[in-house]
Every structure is written in C-alpha cells, then in structure tokens.
PDB file of N, CA, C and O in Angstrom, chain B, residues numbered from 101:
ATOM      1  N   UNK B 101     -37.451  37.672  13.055  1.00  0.00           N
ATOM      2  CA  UNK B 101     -38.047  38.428  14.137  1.00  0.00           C
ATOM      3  C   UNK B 101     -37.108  38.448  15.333  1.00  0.00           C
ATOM      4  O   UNK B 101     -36.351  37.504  15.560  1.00  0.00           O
ATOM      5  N   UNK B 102     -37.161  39.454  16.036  1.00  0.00           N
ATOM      6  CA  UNK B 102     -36.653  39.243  17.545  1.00  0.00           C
ATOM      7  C   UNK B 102     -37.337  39.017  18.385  1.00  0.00           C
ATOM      8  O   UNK B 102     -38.502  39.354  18.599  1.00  0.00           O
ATOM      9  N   UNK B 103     -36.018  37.880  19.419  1.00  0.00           N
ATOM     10  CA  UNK B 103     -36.547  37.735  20.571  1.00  0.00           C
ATOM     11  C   UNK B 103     -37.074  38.419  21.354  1.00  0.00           C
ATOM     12  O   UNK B 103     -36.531  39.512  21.514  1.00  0.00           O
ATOM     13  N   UNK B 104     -38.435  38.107  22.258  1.00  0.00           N
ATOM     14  CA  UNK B 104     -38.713  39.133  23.023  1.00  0.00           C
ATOM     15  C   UNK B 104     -38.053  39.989  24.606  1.00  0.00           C
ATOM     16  O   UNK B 104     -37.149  39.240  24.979  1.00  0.00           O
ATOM     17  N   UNK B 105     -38.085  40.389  24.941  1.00  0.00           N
ATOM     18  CA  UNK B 105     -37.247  40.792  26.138  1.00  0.00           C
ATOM     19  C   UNK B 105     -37.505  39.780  27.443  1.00  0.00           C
ATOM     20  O   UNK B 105     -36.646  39.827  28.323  1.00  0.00           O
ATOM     21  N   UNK B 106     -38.494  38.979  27.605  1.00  0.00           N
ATOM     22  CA  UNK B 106     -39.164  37.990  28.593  1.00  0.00           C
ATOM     23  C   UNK B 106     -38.588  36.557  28.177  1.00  0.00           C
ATOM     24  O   UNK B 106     -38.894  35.584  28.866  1.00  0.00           O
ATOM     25  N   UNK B 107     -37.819  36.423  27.140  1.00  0.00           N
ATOM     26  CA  UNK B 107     -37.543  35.222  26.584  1.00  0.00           C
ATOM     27  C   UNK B 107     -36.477  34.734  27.094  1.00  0.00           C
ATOM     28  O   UNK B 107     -36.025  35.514  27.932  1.00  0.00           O
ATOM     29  N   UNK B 108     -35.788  33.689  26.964  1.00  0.00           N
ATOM     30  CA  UNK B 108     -34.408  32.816  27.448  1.00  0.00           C
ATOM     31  C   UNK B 108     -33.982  32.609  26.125  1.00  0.00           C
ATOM     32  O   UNK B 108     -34.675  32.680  25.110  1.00  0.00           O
ATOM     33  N   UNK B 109     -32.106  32.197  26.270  1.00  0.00           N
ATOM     34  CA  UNK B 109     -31.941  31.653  24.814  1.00  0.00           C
ATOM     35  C   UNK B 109     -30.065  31.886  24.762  1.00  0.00           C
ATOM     36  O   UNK B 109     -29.597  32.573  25.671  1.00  0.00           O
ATOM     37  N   UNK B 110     -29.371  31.476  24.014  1.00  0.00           N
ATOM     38  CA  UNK B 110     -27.973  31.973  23.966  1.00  0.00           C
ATOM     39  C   UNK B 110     -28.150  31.942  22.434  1.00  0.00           C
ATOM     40  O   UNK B 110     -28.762  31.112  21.761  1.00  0.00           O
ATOM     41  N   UNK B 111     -27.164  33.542  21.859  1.00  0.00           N
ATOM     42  CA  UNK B 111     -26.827  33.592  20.946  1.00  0.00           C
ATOM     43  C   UNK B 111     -25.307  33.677  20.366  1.00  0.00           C
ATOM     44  O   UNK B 111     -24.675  34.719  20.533  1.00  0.00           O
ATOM     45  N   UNK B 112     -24.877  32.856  19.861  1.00  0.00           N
ATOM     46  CA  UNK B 112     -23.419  32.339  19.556  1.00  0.00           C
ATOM     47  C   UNK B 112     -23.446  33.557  18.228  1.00  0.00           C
ATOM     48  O   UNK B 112     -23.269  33.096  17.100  1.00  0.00           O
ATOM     49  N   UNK B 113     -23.660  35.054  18.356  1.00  0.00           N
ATOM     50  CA  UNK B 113     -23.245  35.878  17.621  1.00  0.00           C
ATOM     51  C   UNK B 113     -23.301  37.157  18.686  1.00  0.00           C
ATOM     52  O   UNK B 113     -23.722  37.240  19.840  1.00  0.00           O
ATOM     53  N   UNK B 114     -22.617  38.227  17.672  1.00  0.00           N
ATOM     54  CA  UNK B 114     -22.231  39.250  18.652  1.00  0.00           C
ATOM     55  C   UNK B 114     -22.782  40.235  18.968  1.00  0.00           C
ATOM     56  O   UNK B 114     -22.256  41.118  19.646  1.00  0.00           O
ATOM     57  N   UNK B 115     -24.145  40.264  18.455  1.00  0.00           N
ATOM     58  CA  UNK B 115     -25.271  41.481  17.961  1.00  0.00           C
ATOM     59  C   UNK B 115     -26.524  40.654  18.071  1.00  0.00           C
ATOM     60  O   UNK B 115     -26.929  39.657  17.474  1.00  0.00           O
ATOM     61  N   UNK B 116     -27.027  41.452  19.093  1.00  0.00           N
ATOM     62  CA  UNK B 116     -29.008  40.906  19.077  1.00  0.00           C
ATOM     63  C   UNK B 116     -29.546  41.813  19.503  1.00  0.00           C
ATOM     64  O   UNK B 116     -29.055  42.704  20.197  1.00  0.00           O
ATOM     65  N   UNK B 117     -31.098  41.654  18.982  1.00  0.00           N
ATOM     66  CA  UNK B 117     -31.727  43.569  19.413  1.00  0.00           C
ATOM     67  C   UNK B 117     -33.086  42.441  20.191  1.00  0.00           C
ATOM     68  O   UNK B 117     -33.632  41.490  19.632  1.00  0.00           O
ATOM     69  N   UNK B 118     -33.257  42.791  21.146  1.00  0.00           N
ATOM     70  CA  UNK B 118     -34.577  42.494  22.139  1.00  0.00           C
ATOM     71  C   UNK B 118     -35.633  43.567  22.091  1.00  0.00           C
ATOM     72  O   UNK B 118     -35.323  44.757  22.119  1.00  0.00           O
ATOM     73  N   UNK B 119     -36.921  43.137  22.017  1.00  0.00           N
ATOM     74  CA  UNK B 119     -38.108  43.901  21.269  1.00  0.00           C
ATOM     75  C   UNK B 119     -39.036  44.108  22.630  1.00  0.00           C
ATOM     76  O   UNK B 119     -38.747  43.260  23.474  1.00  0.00           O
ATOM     77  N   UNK B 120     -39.916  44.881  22.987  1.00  0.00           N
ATOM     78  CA  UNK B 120     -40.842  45.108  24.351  1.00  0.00           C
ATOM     79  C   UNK B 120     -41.694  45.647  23.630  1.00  0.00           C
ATOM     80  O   UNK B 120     -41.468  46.804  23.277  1.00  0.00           O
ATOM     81  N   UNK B 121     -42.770  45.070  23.244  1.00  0.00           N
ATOM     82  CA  UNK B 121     -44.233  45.293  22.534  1.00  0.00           C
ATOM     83  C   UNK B 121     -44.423  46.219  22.928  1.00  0.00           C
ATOM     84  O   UNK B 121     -44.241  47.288  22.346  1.00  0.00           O
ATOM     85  N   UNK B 122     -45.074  45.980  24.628  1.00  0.00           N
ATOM     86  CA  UNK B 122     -45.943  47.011  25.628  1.00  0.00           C
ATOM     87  C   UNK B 122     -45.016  47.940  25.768  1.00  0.00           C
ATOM     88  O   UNK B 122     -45.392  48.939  25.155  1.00  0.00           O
ATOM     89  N   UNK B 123     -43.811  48.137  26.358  1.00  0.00           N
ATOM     90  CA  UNK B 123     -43.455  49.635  26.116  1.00  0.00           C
ATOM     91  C   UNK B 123     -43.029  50.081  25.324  1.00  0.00           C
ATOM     92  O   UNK B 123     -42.396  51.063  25.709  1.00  0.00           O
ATOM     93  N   UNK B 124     -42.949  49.878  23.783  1.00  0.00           N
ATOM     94  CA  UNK B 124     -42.594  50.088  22.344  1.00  0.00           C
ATOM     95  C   UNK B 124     -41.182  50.479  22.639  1.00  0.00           C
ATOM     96  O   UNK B 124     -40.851  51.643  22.413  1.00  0.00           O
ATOM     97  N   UNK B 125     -40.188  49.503  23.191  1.00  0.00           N
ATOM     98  CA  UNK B 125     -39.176  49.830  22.950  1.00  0.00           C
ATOM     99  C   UNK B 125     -38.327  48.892  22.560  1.00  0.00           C
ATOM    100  O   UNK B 125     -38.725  47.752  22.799  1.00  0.00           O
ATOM    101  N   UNK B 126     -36.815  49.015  21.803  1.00  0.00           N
ATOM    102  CA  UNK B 126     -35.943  48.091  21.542  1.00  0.00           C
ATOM    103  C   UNK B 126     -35.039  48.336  21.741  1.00  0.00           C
ATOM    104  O   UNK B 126     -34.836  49.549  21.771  1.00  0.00           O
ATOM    105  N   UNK B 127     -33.418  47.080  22.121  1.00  0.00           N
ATOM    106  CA  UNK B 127     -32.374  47.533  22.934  1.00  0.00           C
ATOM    107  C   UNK B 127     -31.740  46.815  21.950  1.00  0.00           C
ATOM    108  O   UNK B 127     -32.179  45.719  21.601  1.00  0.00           O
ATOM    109  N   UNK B 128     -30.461  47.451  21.313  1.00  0.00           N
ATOM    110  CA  UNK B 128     -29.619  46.153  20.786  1.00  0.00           C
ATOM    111  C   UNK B 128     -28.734  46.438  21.100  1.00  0.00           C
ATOM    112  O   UNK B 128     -28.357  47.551  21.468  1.00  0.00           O
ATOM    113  N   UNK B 129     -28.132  45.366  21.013  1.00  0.00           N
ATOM    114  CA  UNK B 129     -26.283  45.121  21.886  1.00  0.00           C
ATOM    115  C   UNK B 129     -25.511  44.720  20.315  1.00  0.00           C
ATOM    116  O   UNK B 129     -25.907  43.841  19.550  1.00  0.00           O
ATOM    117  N   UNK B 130     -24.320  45.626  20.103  1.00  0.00           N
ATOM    118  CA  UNK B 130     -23.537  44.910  19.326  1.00  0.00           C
ATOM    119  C   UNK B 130     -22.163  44.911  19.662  1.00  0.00           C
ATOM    120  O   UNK B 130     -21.881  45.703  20.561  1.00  0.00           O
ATOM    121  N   UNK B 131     -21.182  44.216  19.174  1.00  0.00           N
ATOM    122  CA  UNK B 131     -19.774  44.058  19.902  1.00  0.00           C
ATOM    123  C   UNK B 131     -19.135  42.553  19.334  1.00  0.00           C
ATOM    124  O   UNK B 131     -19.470  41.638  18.582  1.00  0.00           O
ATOM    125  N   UNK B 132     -18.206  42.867  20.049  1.00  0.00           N
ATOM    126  CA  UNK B 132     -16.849  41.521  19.475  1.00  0.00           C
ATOM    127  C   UNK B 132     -17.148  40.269  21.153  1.00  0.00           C
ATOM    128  O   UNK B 132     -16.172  39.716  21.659  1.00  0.00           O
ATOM    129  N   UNK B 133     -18.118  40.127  21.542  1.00  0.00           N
ATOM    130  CA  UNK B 133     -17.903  39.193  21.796  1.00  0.00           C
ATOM    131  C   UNK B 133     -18.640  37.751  21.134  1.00  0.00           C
ATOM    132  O   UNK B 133     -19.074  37.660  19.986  1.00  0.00           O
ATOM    133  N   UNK B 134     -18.656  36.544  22.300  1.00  0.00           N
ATOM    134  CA  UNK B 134     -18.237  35.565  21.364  1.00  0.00           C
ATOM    135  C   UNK B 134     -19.888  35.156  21.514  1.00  0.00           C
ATOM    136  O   UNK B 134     -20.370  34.442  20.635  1.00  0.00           O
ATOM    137  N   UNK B 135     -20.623  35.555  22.480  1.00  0.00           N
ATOM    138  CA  UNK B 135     -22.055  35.024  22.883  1.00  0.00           C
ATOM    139  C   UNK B 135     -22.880  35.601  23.399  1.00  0.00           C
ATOM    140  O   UNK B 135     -22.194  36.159  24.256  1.00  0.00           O
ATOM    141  N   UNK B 136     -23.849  35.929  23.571  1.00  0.00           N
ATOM    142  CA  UNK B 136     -24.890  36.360  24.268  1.00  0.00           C
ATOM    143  C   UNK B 136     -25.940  35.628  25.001  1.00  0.00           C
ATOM    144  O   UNK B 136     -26.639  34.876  24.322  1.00  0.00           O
ATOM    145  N   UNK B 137     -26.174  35.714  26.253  1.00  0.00           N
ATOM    146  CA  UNK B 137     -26.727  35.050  27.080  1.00  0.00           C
ATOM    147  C   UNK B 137     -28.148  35.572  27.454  1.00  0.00           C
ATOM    148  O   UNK B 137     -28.080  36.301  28.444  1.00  0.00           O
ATOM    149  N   UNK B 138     -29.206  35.451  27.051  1.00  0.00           N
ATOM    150  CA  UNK B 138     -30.512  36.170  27.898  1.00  0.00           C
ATOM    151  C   UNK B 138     -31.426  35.540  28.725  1.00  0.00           C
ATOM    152  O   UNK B 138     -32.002  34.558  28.257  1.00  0.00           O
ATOM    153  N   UNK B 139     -31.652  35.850  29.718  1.00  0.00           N
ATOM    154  CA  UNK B 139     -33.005  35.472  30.641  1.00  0.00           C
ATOM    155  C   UNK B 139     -33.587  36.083  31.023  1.00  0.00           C
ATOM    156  O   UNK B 139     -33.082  37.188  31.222  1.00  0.00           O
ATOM    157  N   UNK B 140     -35.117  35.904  31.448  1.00  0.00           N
ATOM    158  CA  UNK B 140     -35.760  36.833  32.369  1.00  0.00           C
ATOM    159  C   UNK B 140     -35.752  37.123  33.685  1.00  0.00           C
ATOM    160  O   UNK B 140     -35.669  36.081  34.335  1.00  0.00           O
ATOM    161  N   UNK B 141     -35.825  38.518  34.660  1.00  0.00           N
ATOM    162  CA  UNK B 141     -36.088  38.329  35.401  1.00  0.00           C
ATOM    163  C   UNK B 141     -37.607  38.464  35.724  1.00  0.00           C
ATOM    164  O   UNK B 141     -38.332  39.245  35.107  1.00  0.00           O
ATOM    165  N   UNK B 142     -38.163  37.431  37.010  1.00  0.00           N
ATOM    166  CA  UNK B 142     -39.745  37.487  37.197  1.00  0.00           C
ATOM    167  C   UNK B 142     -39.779  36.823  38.593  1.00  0.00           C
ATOM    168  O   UNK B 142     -38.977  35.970  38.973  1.00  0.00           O
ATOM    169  N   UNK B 143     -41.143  37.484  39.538  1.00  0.00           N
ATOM    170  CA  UNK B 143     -41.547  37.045  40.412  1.00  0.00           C
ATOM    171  C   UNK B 143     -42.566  36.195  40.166  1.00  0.00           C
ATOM    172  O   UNK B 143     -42.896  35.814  39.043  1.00  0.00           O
ATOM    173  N   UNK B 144     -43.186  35.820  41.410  1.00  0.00           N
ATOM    174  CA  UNK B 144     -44.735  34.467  41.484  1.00  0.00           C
ATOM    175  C   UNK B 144     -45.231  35.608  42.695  1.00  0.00           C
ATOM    176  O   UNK B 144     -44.563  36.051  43.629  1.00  0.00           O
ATOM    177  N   UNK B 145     -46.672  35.911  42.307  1.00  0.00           N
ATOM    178  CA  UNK B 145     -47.234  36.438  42.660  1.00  0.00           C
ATOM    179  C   UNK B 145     -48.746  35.215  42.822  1.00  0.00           C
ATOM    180  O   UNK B 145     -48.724  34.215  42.105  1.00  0.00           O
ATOM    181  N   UNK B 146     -49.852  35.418  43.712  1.00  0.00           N
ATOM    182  CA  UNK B 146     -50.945  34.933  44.029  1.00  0.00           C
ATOM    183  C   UNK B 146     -51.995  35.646  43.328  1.00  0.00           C
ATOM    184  O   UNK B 146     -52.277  36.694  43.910  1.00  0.00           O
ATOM    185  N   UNK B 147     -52.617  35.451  42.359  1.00  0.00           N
ATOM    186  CA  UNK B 147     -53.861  36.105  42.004  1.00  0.00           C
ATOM    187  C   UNK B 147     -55.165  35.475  42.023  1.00  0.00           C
ATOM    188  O   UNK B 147     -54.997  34.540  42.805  1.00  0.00           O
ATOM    189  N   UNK B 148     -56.208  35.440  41.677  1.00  0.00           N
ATOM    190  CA  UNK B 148     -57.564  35.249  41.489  1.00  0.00           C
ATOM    191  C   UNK B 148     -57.498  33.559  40.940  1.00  0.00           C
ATOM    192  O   UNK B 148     -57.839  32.542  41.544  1.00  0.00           O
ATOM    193  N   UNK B 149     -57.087  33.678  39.959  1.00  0.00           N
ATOM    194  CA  UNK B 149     -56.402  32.197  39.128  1.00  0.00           C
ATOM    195  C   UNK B 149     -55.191  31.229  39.671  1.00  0.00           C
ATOM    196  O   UNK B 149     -54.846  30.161  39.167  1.00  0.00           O
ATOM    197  N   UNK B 150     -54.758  31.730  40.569  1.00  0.00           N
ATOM    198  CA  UNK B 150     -53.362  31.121  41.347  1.00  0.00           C
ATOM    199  C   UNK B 150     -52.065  32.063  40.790  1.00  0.00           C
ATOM    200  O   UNK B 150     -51.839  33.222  40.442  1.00  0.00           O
ATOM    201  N   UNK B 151     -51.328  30.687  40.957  1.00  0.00           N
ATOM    202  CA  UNK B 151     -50.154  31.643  40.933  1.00  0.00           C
ATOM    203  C   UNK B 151     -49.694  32.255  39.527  1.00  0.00           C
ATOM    204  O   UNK B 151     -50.032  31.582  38.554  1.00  0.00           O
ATOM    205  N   UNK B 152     -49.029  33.340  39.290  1.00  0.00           N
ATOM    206  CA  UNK B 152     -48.810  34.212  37.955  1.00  0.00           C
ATOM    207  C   UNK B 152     -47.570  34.701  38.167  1.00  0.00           C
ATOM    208  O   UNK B 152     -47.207  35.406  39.108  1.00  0.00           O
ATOM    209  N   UNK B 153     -46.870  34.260  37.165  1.00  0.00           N
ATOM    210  CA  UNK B 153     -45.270  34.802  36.981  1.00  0.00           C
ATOM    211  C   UNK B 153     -45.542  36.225  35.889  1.00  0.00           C
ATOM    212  O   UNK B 153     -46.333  36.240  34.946  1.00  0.00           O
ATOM    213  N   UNK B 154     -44.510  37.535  36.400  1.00  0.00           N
ATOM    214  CA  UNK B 154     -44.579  38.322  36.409  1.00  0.00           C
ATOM    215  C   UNK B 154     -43.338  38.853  35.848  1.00  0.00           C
ATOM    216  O   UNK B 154     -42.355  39.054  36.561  1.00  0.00           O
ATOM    217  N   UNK B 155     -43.354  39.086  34.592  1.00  0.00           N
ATOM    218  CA  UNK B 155     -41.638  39.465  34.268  1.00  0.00           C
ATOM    219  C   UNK B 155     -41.325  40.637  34.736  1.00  0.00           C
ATOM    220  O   UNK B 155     -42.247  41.449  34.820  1.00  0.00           O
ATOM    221  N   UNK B 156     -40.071  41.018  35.133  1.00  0.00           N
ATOM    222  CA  UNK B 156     -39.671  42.312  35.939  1.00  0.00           C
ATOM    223  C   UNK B 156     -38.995  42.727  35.188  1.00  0.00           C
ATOM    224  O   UNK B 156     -39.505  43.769  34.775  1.00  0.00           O
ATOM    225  N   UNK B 157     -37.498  42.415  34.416  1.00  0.00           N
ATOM    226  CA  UNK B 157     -36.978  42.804  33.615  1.00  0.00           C
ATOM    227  C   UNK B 157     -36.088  41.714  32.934  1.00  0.00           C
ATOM    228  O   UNK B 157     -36.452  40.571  33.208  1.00  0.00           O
ATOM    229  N   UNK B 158     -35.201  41.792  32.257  1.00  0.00           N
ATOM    230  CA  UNK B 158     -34.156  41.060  31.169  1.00  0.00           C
ATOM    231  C   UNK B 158     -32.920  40.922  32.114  1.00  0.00           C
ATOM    232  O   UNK B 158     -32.700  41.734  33.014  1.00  0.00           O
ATOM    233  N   UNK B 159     -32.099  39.804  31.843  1.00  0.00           N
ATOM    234  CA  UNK B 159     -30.614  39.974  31.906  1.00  0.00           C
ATOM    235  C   UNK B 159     -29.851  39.777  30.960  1.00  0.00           C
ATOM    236  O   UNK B 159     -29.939  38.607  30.588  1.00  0.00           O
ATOM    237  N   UNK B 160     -29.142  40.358  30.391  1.00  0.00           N
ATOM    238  CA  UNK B 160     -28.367  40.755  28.762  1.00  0.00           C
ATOM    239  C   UNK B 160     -26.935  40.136  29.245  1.00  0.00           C
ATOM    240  O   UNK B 160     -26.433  40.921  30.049  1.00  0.00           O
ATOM    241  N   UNK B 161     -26.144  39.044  29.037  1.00  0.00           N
ATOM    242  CA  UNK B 161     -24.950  38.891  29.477  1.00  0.00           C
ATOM    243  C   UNK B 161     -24.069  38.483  28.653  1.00  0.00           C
ATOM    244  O   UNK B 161     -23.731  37.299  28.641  1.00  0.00           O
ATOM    245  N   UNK B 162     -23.477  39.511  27.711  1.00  0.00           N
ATOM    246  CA  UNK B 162     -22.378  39.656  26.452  1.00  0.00           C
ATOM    247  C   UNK B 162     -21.038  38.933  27.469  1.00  0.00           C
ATOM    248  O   UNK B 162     -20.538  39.395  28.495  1.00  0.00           O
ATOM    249  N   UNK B 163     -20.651  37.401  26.589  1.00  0.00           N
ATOM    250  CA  UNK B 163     -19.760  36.649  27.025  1.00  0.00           C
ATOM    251  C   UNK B 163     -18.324  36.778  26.097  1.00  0.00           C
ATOM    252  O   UNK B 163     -18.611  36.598  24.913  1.00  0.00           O
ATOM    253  N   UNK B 164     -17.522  36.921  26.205  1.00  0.00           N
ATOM    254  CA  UNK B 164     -16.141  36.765  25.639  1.00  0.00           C
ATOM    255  C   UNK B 164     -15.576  35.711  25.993  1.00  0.00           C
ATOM    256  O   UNK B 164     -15.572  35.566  27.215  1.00  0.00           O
ATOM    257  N   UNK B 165     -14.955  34.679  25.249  1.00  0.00           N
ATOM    258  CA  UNK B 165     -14.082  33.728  25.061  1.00  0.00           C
ATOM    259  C   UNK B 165     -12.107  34.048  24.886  1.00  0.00           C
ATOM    260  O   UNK B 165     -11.441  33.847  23.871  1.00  0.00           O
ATOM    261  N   UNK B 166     -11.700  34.481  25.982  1.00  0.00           N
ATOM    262  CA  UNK B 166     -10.681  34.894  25.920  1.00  0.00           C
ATOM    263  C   UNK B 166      -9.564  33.940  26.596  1.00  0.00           C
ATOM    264  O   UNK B 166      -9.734  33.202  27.568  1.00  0.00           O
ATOM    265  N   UNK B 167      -8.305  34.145  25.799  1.00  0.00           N
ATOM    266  CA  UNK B 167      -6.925  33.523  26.605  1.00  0.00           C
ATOM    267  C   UNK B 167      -5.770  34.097  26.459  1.00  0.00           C
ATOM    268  O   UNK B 167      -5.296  34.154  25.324  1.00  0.00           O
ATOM    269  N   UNK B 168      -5.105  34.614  27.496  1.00  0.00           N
ATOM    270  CA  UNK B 168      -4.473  35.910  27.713  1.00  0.00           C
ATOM    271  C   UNK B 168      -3.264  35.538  27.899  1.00  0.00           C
ATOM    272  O   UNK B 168      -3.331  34.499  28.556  1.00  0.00           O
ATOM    273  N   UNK B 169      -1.925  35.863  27.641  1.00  0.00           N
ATOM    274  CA  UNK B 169      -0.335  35.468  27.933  1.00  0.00           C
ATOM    275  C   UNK B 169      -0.344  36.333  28.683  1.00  0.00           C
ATOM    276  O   UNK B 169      -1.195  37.211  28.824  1.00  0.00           O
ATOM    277  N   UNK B 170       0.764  36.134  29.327  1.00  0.00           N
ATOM    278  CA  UNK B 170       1.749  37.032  30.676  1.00  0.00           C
ATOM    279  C   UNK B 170       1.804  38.898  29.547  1.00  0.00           C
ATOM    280  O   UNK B 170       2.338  39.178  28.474  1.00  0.00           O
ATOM    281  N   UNK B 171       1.004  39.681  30.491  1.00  0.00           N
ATOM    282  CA  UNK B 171       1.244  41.282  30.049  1.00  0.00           C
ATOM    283  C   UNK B 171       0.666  41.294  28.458  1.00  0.00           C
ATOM    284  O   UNK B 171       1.252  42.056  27.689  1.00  0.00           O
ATOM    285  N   UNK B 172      -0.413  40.518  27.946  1.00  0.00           N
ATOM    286  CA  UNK B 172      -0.758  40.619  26.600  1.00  0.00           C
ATOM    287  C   UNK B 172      -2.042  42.121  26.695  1.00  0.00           C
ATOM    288  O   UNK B 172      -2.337  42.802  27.678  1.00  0.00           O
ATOM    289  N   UNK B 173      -2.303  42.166  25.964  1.00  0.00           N
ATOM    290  CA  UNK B 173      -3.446  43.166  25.618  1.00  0.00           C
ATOM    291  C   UNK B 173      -4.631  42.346  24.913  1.00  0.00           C
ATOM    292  O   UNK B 173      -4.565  41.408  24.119  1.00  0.00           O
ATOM    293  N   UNK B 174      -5.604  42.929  25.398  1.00  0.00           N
ATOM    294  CA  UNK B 174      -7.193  42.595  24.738  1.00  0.00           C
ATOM    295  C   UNK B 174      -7.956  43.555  24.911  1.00  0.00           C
ATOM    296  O   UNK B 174      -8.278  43.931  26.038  1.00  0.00           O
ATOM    297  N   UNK B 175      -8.404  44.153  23.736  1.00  0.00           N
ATOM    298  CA  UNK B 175      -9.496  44.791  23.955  1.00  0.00           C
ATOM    299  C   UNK B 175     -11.137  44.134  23.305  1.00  0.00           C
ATOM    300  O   UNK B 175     -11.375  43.417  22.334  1.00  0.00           O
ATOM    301  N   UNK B 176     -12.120  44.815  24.430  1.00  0.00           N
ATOM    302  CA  UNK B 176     -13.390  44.561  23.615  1.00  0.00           C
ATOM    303  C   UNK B 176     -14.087  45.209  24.094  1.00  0.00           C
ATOM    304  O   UNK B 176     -13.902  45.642  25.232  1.00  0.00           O
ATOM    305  N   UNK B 177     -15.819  45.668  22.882  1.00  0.00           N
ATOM    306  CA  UNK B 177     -16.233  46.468  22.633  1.00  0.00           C
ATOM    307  C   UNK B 177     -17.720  45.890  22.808  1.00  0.00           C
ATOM    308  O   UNK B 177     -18.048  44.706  22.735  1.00  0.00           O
ATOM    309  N   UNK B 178     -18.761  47.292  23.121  1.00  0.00           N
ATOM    310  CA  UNK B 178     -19.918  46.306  22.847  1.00  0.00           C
ATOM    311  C   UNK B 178     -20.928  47.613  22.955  1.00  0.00           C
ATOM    312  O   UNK B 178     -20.711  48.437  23.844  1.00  0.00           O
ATOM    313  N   UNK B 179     -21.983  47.786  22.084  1.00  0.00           N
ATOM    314  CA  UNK B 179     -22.563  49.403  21.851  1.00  0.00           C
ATOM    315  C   UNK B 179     -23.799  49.073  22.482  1.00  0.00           C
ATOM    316  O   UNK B 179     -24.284  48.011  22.092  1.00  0.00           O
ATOM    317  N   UNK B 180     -24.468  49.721  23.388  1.00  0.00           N
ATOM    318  CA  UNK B 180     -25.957  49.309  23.515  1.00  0.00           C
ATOM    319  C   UNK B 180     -26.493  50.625  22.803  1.00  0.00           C
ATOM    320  O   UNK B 180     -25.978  51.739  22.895  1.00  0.00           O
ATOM    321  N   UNK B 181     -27.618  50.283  22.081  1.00  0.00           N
ATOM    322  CA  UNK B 181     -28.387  51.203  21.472  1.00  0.00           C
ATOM    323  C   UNK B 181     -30.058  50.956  22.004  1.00  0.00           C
ATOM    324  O   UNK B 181     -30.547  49.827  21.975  1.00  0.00           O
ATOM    325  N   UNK B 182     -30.745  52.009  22.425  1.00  0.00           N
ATOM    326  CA  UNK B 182     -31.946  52.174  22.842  1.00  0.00           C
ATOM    327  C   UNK B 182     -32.703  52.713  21.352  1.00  0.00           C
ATOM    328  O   UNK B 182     -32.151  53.291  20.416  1.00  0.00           O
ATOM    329  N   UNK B 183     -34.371  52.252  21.503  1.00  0.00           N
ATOM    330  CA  UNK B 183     -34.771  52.287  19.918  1.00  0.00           C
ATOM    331  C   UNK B 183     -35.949  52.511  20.634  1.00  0.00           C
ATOM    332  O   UNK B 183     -36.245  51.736  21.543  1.00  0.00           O
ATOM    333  N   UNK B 184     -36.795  53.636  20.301  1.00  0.00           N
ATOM    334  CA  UNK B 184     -38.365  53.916  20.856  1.00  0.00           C
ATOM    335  C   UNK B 184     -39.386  53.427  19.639  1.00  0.00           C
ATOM    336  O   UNK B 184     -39.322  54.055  18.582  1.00  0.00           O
ATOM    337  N   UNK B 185     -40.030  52.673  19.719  1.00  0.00           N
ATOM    338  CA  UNK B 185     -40.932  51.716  19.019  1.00  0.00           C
ATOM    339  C   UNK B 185     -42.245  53.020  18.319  1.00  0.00           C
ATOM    340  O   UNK B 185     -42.720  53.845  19.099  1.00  0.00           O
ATOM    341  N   UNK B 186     -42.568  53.008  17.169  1.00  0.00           N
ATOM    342  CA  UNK B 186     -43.655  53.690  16.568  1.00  0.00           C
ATOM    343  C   UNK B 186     -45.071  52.593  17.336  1.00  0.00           C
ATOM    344  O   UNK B 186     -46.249  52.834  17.074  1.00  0.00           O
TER     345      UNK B 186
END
C-alpha cells in the first residue's frame, strides 16, 4: 500500500507514489535519486474538543547523495506524475 500524503517517513529508494483518499488523488515521484524524505505540513487549531491538528499539505524532498571533482558533470532526473483517483 502507499503511504498516505499526511504521513512522515524516509524512503531509501527512488520512486514513491503518495495516495489522498479525500481528494482521490495520487502523486508519484520517480528519479535517480538516492532518498526520499516526506512530512506533513499542519496547523493546531482550537475546536469544540480542544486542540486539532489540521494537515495542510505534504513536503516531498527527493535527496541525492552526490560527490563532485573540480568541472565534473552530474546529471539527475526526477518525473512527478499526477494520478486522479476513480
């Protein structure tokens, strides 16, 4: 299964697709790097029950592990694909 888009977590591969129930949508990232980093973003809001964390959105942060000589070349790649949920 995939992680959900509200979730935390690092993935030591180069491709992960994040899932959003409520707005039936899915995002996947694929590419040559070395990790993927996710967290949520969310406020604290006051309600009826106290306080309620509120997810706002994701942060997706595709990491590369690189070490570069004097004038070398590196390239890297990384596809986001948007997926509208049935």
């Amino acid at each position: 299964a995939s992680p959900t888009m509200n979730s935390a977590g690092t993935i030591t591969e180069s491709n992960i697709r994040l899932v959003d129930d409520y707005l039936k949508v899915a995002i996947a990232l694929n590419g040559n790097c070395n990790t993927i980093v996710r967290y949520p973003i969310e406020t604290v809001s006051m309600s009826e029950g106290g306080f309620e964390r509120v997810f706002q959105g994701s942060i997706v942060m595709p990491m590369w592990d690189i070490e570069l000589r004097s004038e070398a070349d590196w390239n890297g790649s990384l596809l986001v694909k948007f997926e509208a949920l049935p």
